[in-house]
C-alpha positions as CSV (number, residue, x, y, z in Angstrom):
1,X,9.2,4.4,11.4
2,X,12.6,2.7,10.1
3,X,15.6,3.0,12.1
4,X,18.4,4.2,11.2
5,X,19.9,0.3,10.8
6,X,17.5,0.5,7.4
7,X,21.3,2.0,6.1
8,X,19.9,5.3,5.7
9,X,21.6,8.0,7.7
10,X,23.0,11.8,7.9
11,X,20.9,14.8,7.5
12,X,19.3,13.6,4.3
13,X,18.2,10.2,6.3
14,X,17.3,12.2,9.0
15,X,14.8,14.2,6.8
16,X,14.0,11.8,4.9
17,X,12.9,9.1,7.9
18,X,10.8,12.3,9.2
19,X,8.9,12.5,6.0
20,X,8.5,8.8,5.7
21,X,7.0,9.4,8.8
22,X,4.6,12.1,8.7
23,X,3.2,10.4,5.3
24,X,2.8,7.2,6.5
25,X,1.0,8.6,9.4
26,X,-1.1,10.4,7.1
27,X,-1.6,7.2,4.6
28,X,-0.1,9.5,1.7
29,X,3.4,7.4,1.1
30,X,2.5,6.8,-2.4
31,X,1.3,10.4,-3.1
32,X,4.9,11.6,-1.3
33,X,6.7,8.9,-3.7
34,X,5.3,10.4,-6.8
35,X,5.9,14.1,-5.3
36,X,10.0,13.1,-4.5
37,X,10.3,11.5,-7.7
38,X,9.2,14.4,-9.6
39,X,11.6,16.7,-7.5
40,X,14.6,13.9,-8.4
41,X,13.3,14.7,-11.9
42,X,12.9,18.4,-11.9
43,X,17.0,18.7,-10.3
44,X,18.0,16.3,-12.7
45,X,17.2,18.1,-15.7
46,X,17.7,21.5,-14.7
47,X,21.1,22.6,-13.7
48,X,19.5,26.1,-12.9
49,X,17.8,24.6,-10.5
50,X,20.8,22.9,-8.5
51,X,22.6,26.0,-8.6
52,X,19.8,27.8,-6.7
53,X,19.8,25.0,-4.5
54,X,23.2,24.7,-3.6
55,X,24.1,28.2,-3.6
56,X,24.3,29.6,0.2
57,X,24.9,33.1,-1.8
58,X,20.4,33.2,-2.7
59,X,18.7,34.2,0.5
60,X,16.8,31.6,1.9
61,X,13.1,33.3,1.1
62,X,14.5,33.9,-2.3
63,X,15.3,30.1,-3.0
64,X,11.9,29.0,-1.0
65,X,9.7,31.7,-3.1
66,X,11.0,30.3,-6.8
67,X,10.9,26.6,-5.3
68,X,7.8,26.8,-4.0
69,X,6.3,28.1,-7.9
70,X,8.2,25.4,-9.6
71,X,6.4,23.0,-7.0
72,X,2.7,24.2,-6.7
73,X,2.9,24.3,-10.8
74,X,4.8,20.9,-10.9
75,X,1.2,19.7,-8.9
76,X,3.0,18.4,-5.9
77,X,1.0,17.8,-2.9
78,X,0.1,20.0,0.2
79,X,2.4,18.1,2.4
80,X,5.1,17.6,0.2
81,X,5.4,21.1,-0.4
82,X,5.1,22.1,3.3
83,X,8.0,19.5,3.8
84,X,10.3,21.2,1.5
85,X,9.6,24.8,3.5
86,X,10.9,23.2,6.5
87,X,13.9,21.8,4.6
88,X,14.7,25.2,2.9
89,X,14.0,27.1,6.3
90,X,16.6,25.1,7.5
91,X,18.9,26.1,4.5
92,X,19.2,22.2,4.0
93,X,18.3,22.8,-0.2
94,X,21.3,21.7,-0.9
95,X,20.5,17.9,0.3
96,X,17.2,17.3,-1.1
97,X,18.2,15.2,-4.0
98,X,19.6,13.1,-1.4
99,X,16.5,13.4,0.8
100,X,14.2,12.5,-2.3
101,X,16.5,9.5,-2.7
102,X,16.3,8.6,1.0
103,X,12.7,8.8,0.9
104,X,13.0,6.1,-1.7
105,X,15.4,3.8,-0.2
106,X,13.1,4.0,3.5
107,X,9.9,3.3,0.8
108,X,11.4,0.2,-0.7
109,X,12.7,-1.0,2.3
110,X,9.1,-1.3,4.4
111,X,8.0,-2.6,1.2
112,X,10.2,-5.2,0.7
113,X,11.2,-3.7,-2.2
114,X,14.9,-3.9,-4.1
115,X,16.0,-1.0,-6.3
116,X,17.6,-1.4,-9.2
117,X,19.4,1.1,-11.2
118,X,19.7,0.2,-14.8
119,X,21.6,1.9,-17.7
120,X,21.1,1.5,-21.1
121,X,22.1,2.9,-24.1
122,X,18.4,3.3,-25.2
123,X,15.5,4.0,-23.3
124,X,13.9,0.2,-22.1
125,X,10.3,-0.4,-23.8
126,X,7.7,-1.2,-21.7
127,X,7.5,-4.9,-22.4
128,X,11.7,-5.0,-21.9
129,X,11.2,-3.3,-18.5
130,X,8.6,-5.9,-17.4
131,X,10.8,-8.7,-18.5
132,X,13.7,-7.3,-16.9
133,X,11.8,-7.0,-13.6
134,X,10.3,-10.7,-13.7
135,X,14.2,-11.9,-14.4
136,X,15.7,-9.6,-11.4
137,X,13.0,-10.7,-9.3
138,X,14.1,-14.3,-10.0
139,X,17.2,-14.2,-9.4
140,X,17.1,-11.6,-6.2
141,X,13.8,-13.2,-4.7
142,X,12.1,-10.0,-3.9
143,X,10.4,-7.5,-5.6
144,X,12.0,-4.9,-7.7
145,X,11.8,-1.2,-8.4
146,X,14.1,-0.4,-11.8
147,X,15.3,2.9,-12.1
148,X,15.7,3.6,-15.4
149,X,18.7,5.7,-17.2
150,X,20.3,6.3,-20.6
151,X,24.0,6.1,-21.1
152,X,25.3,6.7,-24.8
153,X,28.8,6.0,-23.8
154,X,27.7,1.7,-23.1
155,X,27.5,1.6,-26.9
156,X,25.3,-1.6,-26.4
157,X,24.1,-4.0,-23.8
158,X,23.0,-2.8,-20.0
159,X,24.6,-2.0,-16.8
160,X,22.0,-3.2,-13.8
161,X,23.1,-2.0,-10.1
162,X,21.6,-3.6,-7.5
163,X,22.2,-3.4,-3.6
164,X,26.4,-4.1,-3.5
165,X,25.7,-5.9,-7.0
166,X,26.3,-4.8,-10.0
167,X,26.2,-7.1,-14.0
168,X,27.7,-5.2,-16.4
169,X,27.2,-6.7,-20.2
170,X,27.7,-3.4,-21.1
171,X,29.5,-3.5,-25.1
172,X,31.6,-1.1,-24.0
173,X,32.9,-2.9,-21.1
174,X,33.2,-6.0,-23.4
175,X,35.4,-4.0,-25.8
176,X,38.1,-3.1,-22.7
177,X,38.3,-6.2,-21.7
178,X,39.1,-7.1,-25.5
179,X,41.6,-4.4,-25.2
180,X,43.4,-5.2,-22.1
181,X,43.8,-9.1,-22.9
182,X,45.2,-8.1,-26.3
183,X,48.0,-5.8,-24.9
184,X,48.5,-8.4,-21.7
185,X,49.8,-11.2,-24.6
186,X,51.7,-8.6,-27.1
């Protein structure tokens, strides 16, 4: 089980370490990975769903009972499922993005794995994402995991964050920098 030196801590660590746990114990960590990714997903794109989470108003059964559809329909696995009971019968909802995300971090780290969080004005094709990978790779010396986002506001180029790194080539970085040395020499 990682320790808590993997840089993972609090309650969502805490969770998140037990889960890492229980499915590597029961060889289902890549099962689990797919389940907490489509959770990340699913609160992502559904304010709705954040504000049920978060809101210590909704009785606990209620916020379990429409969860717990939204999981069993979203296919999500046995354990996975049971695991976000305990977490909502704990009225801890309101940290499972940062569970999911945990789980992650815990994943990557017994895997020797280095996230990546990349942001681009347009969504990467597939052949752009592999190419991206093979150059991080390079340059980091371990394997990569890119998590992919779109941002309309980096008018061009990429932003890639990586551990306390972070290459911005990003056109509208580019463009205030422009800006800035103009007005420093006026």
């Amino acid at each position: 089980m990682p320790s808590n030196s993997s840089g993972v801590s609090g309650v969502a660590g805490r969770y998140a370490a037990a889960l890492f746990e229980i499915a590597e114990e029961r060889k289902q960590l890549d099962e689990v990975a797919t389940d907490t990714s489509t959770v990340s997903i699913l609160m992502a794109d559904s304010a709705d769903l954040r504000r049920l989470l978060a809101s210590p108003v909704i009785a606990r059964e209620d916020q379990w009972r429409a969860l717990a559809a939204l999981l069993e329909k979203a296919g999500l696995s046995e354990l996975t499922r049971n695991f976000v009971g305990v977490v909502a019968q704990n009225r801890r909802l309101f940290v499972l993005e940062n569970i999911c995300a945990a789980f992650h971090d815990l994943l990557a780290i017994s895997r020797g794995e280095i996230s990546a969080e990349v942001s681009t004005v347009f969504p990467l094709s597939e052949s752009q994402r592999q190419a991206l990978k093979q150059e991080l790779r390079k340059s980091i010396g371990s394997r990569v995991v890119l998590n992919t986002k779109t941002d309309q506001t980096l008018l061009g180029g990429m932003v890639v964050k990586f551990g306390s790194r972070m290459v911005d080539s990003s056109l509208k970085t580019k463009l205030q920098r422009l800006e800035f040395s103009l007005k420093g020499t006026a």
